[in-house]
C-alpha positions as CSV (number, residue, x, y, z in Angstrom):
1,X,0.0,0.0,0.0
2,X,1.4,3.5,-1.2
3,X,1.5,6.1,1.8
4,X,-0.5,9.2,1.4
5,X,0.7,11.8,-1.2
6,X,3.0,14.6,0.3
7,X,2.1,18.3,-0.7
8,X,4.4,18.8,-2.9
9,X,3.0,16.3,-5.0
10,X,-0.3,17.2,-4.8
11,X,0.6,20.4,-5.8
12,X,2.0,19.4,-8.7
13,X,0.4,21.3,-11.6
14,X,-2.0,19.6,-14.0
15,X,0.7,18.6,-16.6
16,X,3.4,17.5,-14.5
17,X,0.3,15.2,-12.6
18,X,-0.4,13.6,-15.9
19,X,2.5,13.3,-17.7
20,X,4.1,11.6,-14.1
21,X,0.6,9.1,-14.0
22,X,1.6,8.0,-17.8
23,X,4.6,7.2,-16.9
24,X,3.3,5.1,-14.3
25,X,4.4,6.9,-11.1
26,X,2.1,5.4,-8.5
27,X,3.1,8.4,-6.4
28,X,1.6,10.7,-9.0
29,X,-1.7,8.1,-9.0
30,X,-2.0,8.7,-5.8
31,X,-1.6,12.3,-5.8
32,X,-4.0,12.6,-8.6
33,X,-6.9,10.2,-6.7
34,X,-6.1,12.4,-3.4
35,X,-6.7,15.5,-4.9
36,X,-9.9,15.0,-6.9
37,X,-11.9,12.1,-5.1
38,X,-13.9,14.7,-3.9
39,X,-14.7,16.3,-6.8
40,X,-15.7,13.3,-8.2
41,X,-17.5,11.8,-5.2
42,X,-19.0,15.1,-5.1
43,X,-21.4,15.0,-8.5
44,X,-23.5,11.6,-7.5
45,X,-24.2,13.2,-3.9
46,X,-25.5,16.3,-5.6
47,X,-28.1,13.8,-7.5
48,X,-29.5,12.7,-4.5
49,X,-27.4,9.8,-5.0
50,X,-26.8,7.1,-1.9
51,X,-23.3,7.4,-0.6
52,X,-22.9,3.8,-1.3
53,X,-23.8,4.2,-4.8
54,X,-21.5,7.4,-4.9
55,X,-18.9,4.8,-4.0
56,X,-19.7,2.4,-7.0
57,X,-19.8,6.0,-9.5
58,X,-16.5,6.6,-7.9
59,X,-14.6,3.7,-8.8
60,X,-16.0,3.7,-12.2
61,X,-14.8,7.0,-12.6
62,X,-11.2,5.8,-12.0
63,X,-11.6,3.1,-13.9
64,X,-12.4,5.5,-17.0
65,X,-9.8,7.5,-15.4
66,X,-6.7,4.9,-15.5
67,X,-8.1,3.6,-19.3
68,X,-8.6,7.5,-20.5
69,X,-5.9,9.5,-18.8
70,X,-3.1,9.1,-21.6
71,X,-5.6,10.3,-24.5
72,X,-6.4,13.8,-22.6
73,X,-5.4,16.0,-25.0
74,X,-5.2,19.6,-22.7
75,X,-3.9,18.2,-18.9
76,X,-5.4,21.1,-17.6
77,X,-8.9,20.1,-18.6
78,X,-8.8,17.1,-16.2
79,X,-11.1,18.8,-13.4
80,X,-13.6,19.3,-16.3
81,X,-13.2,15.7,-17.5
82,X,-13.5,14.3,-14.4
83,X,-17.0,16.2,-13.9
84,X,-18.2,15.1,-16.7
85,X,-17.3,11.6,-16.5
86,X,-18.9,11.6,-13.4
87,X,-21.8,13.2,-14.4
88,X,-22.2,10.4,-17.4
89,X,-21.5,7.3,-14.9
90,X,-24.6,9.1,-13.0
91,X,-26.6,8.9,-16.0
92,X,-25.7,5.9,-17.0
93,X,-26.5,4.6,-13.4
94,X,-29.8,6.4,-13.2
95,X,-30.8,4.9,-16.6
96,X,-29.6,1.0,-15.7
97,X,-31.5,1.4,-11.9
98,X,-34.8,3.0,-14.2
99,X,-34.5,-0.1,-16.5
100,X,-34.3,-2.6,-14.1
101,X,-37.6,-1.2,-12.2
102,X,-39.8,-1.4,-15.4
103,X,-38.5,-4.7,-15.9
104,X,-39.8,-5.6,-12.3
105,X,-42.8,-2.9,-11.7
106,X,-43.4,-1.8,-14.9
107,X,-42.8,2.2,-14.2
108,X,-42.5,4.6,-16.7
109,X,-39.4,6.2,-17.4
110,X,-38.5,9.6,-15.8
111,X,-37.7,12.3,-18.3
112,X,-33.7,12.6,-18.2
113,X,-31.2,15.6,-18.2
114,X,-29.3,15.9,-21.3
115,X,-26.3,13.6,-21.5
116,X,-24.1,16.0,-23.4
117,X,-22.9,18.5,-20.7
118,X,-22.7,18.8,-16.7
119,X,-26.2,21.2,-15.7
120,X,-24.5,24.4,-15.3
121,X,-25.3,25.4,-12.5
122,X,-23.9,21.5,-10.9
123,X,-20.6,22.5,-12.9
124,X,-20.6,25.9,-11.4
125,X,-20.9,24.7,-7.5
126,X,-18.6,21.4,-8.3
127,X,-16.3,23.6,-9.4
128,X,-16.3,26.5,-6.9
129,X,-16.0,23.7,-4.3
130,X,-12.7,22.4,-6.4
131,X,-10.7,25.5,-5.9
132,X,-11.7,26.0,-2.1
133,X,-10.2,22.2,-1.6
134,X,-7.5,23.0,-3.4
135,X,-6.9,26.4,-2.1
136,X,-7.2,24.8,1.8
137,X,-4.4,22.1,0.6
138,X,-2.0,24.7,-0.7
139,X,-2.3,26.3,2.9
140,X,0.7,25.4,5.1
141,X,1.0,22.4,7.5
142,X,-0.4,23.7,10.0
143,X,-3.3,26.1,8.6
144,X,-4.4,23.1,6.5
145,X,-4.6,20.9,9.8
146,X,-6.5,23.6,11.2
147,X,-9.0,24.6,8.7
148,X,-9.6,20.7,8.3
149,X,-10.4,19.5,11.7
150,X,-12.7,23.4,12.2
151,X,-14.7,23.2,9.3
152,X,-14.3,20.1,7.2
153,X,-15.1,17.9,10.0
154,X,-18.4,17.2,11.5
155,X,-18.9,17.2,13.8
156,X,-16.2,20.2,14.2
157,X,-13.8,19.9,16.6
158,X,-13.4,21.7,19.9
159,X,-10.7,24.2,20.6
160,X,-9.2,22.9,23.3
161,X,-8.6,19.3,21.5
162,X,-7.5,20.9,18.4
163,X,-4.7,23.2,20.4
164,X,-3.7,19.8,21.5
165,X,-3.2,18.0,18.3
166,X,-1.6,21.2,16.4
167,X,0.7,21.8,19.9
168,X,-1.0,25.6,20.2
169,X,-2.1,27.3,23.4
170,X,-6.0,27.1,23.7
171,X,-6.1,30.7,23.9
172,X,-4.1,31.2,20.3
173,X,-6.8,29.1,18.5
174,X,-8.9,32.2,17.5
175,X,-6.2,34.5,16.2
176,X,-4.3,31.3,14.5
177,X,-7.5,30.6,12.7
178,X,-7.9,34.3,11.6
179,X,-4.7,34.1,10.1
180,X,-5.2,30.5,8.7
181,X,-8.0,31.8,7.1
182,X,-6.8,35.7,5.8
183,X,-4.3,33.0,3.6
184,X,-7.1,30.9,2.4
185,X,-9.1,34.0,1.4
186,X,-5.7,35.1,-0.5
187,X,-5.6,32.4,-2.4
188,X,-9.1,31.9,-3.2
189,X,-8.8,35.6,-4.4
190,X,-6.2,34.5,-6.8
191,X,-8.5,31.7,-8.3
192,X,-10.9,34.4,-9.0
193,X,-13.4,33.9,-5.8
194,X,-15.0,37.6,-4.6
């Protein structure tokens, strides 16, 4: 079993990502799967999907992922590609769960979204939530500990237990925080948030 992907990896930039998973780097694979499983776990949830079958849209997705990776023409359109993969293993879900209950209730068919493009407004919200991961993993060390177990948690954790794991006073929690998250609003700024 591969340990966890380091920052630096994950920070790689979207060529450098895929050119090192053609090669084979099983760091870069890792990497790669660390820094977009929620993206892509993200789209079934959003259509009311169970988390279990999230899980079976997931590993589809890689699947697709591992066999299509080395024909992406533009590396940095892998965010996109993943979302829409994601989005078509959805449909393609959706229509295989709608056939099997007319074969065994005889339902009609519900009407279904175009399988061209992502719904806009789903791309729009999938990707906003992209760059706020990614701009909470470019934080340092310590900030990206922080925001993590405050916000991404649930339920959140309480001061005094996450002064203990990051080594801070309890009383510097507040003002660490505010300055964890002025740098997270910089670099949301810079991926064109408001």
């Amino acid at each position: 079993m591969n340990p966890a992907p380091d920052a630096r990896e994950l920070a790689w930039p979207h060529e450098r990502l895929v050119r090192e998973c053609c090669k084979g780097n099983q760091d870069a694979w890792s990497a790669l799967i660390e820094k977009y499983k929620n993206l892509i776990f993200s789209i079934p949830i959003k259509f009311g999907l169970s988390r279990d079958d999230a899980g079976d849209i997931f590993q589809a997705v890689c699947v697709e992922l591992l066999t299509g990776l080395p024909r992406l023409r533009e590396p940095k359109a892998l965010p996109k590609w993943l979302m829409q993969t994601s989005y078509h293993q959805c449909l393609r879900w959706k229509t295989h769960r709608m056939d099997l209950a007319d074969d065994t209730q005889g339902m009609e068919s519900e009407q279904q979204p175009s399988p061209e493009e992502l719904p806009e407004q789903i791309l729009y919200q999938v990707q906003r939530e992209q760059s706020v991961r990614e701009a909470v993993s470019a934080l340092p060390g310590r900030c990206n500990r922080m925001v993590a177990m405050l916000f991404f948690e649930d339920p959140p954790r309480p001061y005094d237990e996450v002064a203990r794991e990051l080594q801070l006073a309890t009383g510097s929690i507040g003002f660490t925080r505010g300055r964890c998250l002025k740098k997270l609003r910089q670099l949301l700024e810079e991926k064109g948030f408001n």
